[in-house]
C-alpha positions as CSV (number, residue, x, y, z in Angstrom):
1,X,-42.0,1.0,-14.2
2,X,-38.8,2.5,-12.7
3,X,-36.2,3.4,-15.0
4,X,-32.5,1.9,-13.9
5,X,-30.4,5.1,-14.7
6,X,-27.2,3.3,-13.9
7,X,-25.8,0.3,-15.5
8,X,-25.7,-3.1,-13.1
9,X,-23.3,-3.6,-11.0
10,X,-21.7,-0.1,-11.4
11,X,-22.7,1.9,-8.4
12,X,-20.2,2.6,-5.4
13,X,-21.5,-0.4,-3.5
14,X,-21.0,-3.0,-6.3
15,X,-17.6,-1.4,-7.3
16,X,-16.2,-1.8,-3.7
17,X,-17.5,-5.3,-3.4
18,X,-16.6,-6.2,-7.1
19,X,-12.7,-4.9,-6.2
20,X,-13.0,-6.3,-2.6
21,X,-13.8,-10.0,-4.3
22,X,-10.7,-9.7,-6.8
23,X,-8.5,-9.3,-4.3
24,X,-6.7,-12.2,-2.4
25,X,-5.8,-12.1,1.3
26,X,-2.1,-13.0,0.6
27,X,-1.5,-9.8,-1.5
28,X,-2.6,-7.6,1.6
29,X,-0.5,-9.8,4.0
30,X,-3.1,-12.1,5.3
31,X,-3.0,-15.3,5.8
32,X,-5.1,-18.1,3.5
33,X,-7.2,-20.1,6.8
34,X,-8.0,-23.5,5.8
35,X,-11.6,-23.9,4.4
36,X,-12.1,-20.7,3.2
37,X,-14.9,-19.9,0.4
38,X,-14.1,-16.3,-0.3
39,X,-11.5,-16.2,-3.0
40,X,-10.9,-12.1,-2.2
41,X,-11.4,-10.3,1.3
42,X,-13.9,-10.8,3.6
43,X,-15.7,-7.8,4.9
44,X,-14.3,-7.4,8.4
45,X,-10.7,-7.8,6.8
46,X,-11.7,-4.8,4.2
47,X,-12.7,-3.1,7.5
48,X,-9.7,-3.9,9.8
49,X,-7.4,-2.7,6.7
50,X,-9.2,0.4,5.9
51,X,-9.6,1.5,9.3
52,X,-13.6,1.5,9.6
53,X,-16.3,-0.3,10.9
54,X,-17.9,-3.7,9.6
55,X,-20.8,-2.2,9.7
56,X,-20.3,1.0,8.1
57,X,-18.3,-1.4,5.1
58,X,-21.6,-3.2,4.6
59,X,-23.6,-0.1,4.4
60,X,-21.2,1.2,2.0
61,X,-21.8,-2.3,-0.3
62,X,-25.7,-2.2,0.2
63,X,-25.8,1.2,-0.6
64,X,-26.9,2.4,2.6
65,X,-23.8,4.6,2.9
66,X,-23.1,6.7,-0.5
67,X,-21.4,9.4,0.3
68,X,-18.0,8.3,2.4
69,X,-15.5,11.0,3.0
70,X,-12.6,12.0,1.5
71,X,-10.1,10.4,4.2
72,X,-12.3,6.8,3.6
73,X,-12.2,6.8,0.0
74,X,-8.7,7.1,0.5
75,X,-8.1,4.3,3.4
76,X,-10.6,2.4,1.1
77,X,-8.5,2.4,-2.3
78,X,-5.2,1.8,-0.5
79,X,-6.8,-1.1,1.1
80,X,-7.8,-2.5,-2.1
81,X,-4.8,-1.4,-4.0
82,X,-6.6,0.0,-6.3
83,X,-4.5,1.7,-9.1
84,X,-4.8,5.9,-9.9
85,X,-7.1,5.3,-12.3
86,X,-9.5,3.0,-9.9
87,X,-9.0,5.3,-7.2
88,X,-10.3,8.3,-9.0
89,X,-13.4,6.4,-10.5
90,X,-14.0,5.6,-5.9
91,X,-13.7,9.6,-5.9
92,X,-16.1,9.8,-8.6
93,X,-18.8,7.5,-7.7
94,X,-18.4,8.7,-3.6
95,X,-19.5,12.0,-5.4
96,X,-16.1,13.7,-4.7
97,X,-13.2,15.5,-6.6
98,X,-10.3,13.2,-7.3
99,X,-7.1,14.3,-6.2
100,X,-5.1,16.2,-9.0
101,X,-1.6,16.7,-9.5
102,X,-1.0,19.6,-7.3
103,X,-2.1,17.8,-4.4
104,X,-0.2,15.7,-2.2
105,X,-1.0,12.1,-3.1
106,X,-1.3,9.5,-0.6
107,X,-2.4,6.6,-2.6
108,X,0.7,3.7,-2.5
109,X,0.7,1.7,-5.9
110,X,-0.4,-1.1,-5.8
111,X,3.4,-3.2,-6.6
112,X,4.4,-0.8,-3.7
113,X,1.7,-1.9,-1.4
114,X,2.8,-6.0,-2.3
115,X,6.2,-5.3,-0.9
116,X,5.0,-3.5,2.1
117,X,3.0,-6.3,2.7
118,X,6.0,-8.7,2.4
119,X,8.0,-7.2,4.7
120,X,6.8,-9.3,7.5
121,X,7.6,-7.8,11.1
122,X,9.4,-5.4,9.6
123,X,8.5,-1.9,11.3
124,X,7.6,0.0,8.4
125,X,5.1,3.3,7.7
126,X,4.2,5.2,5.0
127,X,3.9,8.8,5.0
128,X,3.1,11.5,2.2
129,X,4.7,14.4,1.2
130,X,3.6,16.3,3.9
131,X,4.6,13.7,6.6
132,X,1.0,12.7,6.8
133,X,0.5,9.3,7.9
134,X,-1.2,6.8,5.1
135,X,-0.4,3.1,6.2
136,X,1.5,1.1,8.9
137,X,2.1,-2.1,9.4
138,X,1.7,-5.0,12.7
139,X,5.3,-4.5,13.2
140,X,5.1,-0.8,13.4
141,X,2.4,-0.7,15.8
142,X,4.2,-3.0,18.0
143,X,7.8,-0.8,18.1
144,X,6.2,2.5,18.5
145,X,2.2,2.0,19.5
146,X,-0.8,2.1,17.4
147,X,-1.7,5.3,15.5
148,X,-5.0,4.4,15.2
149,X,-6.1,6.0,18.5
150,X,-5.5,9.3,16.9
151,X,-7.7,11.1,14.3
152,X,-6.3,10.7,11.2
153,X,-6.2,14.9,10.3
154,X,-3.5,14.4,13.5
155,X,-1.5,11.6,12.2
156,X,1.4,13.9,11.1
157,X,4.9,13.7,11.8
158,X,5.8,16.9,11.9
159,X,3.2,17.9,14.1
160,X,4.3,15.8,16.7
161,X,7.9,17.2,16.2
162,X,7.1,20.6,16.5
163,X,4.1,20.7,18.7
164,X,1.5,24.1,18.9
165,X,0.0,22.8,22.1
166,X,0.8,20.8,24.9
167,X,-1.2,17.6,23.6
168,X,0.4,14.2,23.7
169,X,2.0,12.9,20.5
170,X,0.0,11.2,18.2
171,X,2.5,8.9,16.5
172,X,4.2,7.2,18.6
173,X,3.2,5.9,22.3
174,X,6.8,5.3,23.8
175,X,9.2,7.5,24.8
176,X,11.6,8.3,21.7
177,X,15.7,8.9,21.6
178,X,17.8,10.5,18.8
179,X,21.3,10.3,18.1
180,X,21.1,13.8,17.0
181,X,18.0,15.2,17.3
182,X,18.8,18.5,16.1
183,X,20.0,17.0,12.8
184,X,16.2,15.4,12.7
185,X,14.7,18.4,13.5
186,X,16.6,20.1,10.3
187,X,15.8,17.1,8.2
188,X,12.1,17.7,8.7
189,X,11.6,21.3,7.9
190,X,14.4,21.2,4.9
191,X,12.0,17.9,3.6
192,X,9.1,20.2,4.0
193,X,10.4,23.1,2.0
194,X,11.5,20.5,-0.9
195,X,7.7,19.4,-0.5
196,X,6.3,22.4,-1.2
197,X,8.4,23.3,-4.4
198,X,7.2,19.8,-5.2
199,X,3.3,20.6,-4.5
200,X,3.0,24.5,-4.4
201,X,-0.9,24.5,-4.6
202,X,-1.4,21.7,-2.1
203,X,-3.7,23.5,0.6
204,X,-2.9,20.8,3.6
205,X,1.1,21.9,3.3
206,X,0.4,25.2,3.3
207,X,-1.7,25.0,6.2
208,X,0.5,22.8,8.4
209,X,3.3,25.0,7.4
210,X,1.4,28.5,7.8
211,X,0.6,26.5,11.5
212,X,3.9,25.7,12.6
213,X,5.5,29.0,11.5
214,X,2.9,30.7,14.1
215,X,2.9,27.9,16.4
216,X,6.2,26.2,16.9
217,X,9.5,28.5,17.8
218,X,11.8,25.8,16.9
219,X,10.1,25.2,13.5
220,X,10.0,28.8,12.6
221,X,13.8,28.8,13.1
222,X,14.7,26.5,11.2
223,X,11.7,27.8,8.1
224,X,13.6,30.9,7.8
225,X,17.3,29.4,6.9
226,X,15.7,28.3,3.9
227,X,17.3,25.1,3.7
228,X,16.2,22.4,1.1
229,X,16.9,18.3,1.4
230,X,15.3,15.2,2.2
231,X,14.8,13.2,5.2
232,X,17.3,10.0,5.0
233,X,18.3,8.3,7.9
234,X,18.3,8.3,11.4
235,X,19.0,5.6,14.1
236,X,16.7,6.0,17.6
237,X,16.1,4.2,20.6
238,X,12.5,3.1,21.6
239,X,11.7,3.2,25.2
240,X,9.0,0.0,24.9
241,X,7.2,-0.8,27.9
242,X,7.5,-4.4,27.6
243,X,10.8,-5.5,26.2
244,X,12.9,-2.3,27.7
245,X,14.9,0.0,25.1
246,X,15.9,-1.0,21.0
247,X,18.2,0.5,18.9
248,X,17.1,0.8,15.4
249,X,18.3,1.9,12.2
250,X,15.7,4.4,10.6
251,X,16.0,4.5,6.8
252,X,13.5,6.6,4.9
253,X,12.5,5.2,0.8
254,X,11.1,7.9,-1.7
255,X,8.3,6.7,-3.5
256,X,9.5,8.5,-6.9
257,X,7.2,11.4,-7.7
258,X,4.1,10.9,-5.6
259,X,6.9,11.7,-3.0
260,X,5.7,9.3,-0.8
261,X,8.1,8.3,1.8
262,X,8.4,4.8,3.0
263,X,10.1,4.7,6.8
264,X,12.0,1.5,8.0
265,X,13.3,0.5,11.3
266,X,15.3,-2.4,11.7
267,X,18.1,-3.6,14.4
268,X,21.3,-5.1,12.9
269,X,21.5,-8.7,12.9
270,X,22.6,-10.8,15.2
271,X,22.3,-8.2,18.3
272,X,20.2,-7.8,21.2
273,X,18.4,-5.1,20.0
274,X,17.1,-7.5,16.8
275,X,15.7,-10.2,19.4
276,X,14.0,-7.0,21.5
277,X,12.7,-5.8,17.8
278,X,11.0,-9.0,17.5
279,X,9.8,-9.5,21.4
280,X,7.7,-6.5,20.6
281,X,5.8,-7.8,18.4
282,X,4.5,-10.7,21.2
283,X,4.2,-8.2,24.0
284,X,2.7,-5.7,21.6
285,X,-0.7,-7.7,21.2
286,X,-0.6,-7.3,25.0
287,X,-0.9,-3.5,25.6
């Protein structure tokens, strides 16, 4: 007689599926269809919100798939909004180290990820210390392009700022205007060198700074004047395809001390670059 060496319901499959179930559509933005017998997600929206395949979400929940990768694990728990505690038991029972202190998180809490969702068309990212991207939203997609084309390892803002090769950016699909972009440009690299006082044994900063030092004239530059602040606000022009250019206001949020920073872009009230703010939404299902 086989001996269960794991208590029901306990494994990595039943854990997703048991968190996927407690969770309702509204509290990850979705809307409730009429008819519906699934109190929590449905697969395919797990799927669409973590970034993977149906598929690969029911192999997970079988037990088929057990040993997901450290950028899954991650998409998985911010989907679910799990909290630090539930996230490092995903780590766990995926057979992988948990993130520890030193390391630049990327998990948004879950009362964070209720008010992102809220936000509506709002154009609104999330990025960690390290100006890796970790979550977008409809609106954001539709202002700027969708990320998602990109492998995630590439989904970095300051690599697409100061660029080591001649590969198209990763972040945004339209052309992009600053105000000043020099002043962005010193924003960056001063939020990076507050990010690694923040996180000195993080490996990824080190590496993307080691990398743009070597790689990036401008960024090496503006490393060695040593100055230290945080990335604030900004206002920029998107060049969109379909609705021509909009003027938004960029204001950056700090996450307290996961450092995570929360990016808005909004068009003030009443103008014409609020009503092309919206039209992009509409034309952006389109492209």
């Amino acid at each position: 007689m086989e001996i269960m060496t794991t208590a029901p319901g306990t494994g990595l499959g039943p854990t997703i599926r048991t968190w996927r179930d407690r969770l309702p559509p509204s509290a990850a933005g979705l809307p409730a269809a009429r008819g519906r017998r699934a109190a929590g997600l449905r697969r395919e929206e797990l799927a669409d919100l973590a970034g993977v395949s149906v598929d690969y979400v029911v192999r997970l929940e079988q037990g088929r798939a057990t040993t997901p990768s450290a950028s899954v694990v991650a998409s998985l728990a911010r989907a679910l909004q799990l909290t630090a505690a539930e996230r490092d038991h995903l780590y766990l029972l995926a057979r992988l180290v948990p993130p520890v202190a030193d390391s630049v998180p990327g998990h948004i809490p879950p009362g964070v990820q209720r008010v992102l969702t809220r936000l509506g068309d709002v154009a609104v990212a999330v990025f960690a210390a390290d100006w890796q991207l970790v979550w977008w939203n409809r609106g954001w997609a539709a202002l700027l392009g969708d990320p998602s084309a990109a492998p995630p390892p590439l989904r970095n803002f300051a690599r697409d700022r100061f660029p080591v090769d001649a590969g198209p950016a990763r972040l945004a699909r339209w052309p992009v205007a600053e105000a000043d972009p020099g002043a962005t440009d010193a924003a960056v690299v001063s939020d990076l060198r507050r990010a690694t006082g923040r996180f000195p044994r993080d490996g990824r900063l080190a590496t993307l700074i080691r990398e743009l030092n070597a790689g990036n004239e401008r960024f090496a530059e503006l490393w060695a004047t040593g100055e230290v602040a945080a990335h604030r606000e900004d206002h920029k022009t998107v060049h969109h395809p379909s609705v021509g250019p909009v003027t938004v206001d960029c204001d950056v949020l700090t996450d307290g001390a996961s450092e995570l920073k929360i990016v808005i872009m909004t068009a003030a009230p009443g103008s014409e670059d609020e009503t092309r703010l919206r039209l992009t939404a509409v034309a952006g299902a389109a492209l």
